[in-house]
Structures are given as C-alpha cells and as structure tokens.
C-alpha positions as CSV (number, residue, x, y, z in Angstrom):
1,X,3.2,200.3,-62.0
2,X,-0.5,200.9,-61.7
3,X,-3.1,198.7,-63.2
4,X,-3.8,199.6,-66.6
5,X,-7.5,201.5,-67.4
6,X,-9.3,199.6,-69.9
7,X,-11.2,202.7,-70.3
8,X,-9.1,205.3,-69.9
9,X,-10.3,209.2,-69.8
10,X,-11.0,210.5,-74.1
11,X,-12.3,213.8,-75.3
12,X,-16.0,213.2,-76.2
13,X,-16.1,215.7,-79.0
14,X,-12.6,214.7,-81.0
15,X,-14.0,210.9,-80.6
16,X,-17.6,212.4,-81.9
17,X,-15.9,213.8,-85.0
18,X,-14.2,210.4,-85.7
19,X,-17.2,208.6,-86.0
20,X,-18.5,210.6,-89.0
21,X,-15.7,208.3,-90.9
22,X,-17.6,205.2,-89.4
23,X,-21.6,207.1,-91.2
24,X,-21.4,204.1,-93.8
25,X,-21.8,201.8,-90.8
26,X,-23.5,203.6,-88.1
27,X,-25.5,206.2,-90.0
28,X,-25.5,210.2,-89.4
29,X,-24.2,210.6,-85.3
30,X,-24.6,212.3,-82.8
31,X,-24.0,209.1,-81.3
32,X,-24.4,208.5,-77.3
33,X,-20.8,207.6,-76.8
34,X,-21.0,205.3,-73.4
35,X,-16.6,204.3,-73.5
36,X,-13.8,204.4,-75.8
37,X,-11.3,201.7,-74.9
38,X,-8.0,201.4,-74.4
39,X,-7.7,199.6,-77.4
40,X,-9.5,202.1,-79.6
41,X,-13.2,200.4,-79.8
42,X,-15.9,202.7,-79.1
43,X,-19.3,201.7,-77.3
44,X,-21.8,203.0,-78.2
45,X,-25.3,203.2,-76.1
46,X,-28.8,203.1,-78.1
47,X,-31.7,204.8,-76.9
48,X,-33.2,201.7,-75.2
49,X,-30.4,201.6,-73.3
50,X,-28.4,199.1,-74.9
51,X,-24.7,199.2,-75.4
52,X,-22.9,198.5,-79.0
53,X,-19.3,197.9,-79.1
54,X,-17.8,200.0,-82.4
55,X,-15.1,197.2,-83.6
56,X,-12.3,199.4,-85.0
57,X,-10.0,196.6,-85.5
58,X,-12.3,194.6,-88.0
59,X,-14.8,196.9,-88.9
60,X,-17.9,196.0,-87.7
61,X,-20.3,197.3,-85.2
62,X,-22.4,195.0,-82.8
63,X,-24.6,194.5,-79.7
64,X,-22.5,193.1,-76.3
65,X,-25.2,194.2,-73.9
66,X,-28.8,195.3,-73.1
67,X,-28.3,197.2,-70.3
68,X,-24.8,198.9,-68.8
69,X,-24.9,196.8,-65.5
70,X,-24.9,193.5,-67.9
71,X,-22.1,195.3,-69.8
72,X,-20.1,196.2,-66.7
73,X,-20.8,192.5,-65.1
74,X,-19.6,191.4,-68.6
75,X,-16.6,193.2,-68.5
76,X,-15.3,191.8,-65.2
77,X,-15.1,188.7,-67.1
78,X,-11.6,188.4,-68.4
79,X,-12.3,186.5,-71.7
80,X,-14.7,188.6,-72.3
81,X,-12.6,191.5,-71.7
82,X,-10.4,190.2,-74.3
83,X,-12.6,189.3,-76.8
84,X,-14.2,192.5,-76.6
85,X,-11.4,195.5,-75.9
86,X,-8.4,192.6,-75.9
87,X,-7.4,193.2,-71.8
88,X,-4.7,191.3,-72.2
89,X,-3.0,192.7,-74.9
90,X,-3.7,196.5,-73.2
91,X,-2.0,195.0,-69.6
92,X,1.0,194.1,-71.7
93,X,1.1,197.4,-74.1
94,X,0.8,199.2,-70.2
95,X,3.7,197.3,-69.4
96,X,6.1,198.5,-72.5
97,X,4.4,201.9,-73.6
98,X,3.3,203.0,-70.1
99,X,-0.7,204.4,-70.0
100,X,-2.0,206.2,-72.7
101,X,-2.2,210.0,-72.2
102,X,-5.6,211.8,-72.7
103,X,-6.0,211.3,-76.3
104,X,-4.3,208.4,-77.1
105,X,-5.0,204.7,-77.4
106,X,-2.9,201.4,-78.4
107,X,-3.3,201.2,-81.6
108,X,-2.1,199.0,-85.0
109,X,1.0,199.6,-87.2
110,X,-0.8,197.7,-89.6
111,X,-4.3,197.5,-89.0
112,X,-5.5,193.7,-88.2
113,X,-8.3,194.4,-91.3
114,X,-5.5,194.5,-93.6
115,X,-3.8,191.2,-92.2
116,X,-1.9,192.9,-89.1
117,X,-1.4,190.8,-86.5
118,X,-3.4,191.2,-82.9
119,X,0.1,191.3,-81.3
120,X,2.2,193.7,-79.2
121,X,4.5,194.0,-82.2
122,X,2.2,195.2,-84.1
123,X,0.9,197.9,-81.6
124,X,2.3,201.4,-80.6
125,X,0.7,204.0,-79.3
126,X,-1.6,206.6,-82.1
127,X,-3.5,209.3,-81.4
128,X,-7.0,208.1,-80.3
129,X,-8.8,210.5,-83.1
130,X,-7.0,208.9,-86.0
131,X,-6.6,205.6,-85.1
132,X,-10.9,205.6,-85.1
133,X,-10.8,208.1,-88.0
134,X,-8.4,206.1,-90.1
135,X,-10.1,202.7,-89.1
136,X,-13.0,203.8,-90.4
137,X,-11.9,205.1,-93.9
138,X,-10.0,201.7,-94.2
139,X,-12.7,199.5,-93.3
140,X,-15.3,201.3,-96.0
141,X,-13.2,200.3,-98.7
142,X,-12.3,196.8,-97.8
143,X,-16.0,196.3,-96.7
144,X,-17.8,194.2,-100.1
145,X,-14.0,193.2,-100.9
146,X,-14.0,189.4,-100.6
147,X,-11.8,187.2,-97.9
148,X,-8.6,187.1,-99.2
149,X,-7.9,190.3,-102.1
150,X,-5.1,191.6,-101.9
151,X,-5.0,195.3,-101.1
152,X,-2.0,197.5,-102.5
153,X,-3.0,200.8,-101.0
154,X,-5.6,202.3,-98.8
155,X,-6.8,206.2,-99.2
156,X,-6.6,208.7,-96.0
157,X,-8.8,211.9,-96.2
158,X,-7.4,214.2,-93.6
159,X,-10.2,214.4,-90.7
C-alpha cells in the first residue's frame, strides 16, 4: 500500500464554504486556504505570509509558522506532524480505511471537543465539507462553556 498523503488533494471552494461555520473564530473569509489535512485541519496562510493551522478537533485556530518553508521543514518532523495533523493516527486510518477519496478526510464519530477519543476507534471516514462544517457549528456553542459541562445535544444547520 502506498504511503499515506497527509495532505491529500480537496476542492478549494466546498472547503471555502465550510469555513463560514468557523466566522465566529476567523472572521468574514475569503480565506487563503494554504492545505487541508488528512485529518480535517485547515491551514490557513495570512497576508504576511504566515501559515495558521484551523484546529477542527478542538476548536481553536493558531499560528505553526512564519513562512511555508518553516512550515514544510516543520512538517518533516514527525512529532510535529502529529501534534499538528496527528500523522500517526492518518498512517494507521490509511492502513484500515484505505486513502481518502477527493473530498473526504478521517474524521471523528464523536468529535474529541465533546470528550471523543483521538483514537482509530473513534475515526471513520466523513465527507471533508461536513466534518469542517459540523466542527465548526459544535465548537461555537461549547466555546464560553466551562471544562467539564456536560453537553446533552449539539444543533446542525444544514450547510
């Protein structure tokens, strides 16, 4: 089997249209889209050039590099791999789910911002424009929820 892509190919536009569910925490797009992982993170390059990594597992949205040759050197760093786009975790969701087609990503049965576990049990493969879209939504309303609250339901809007 071929080496898994942590960036494999997306469709700039769909993964454009997702963001607008992530305006609470990025502001009003377009947004210079620099690669979508695997995973489902987004980065996102500023207009001095540096690169932002869109974390769709936890909600948050912050700098990893001032230039994309740090970012690439950066990225050939395992550890860093993981921490940021979780490299290990795509080579073994590779291994059971084969590559993600265009348009897909590994994604969360239960998303680890509502206590779901960074595990390949808890991954399958989603549809790269929801799993962003739906990320976002979630993480807006457990944003000013304190550690801890227990959450009984989440509300979708249809993208």
């Amino acid at each position: 089997m071929p080496e898994p892509q942590l960036f494999p190919p997306y469709d700039a536009e769909r993964v454009q249209r997702a963001l607008d569910d992530w305006s609470w925490l990025l502001g009003e797009g377009p947004h210079s889209i620099f690669a979508v992982s695997a995973s489902g993170n987004v980065v996102i390059q500023d207009e001095d050039d540096g690169l932002w990594v869109l974390d769709t597992w936890w909600g948050c949205f912050d700098p990893i590099a001032d230039s994309e040759e740090e970012f690439h050197e950066a990225v050939r760093d395992r550890d860093t791999a993981d921490e940021w786009f979780l490299a290990s975790l795509v080579t073994s969701c590779h291994e059971r789910f084969g590559p993600p087609d265009s348009g897909r990503c590994y994604g969360w049965k239960i998303p680890p911002m509502l206590s779901g576990e960074l595990s390949l049990d808890n991954t399958e493969l989603n549809d790269l424009f929801t799993q962003i879209s739906m990320a976002g939504q979630i993480a807006e309303q457990c944003k000013d929820l304190p550690p801890g609250t227990r959450i009984d339901g989440v509300r979708i809007e249809p993208g």
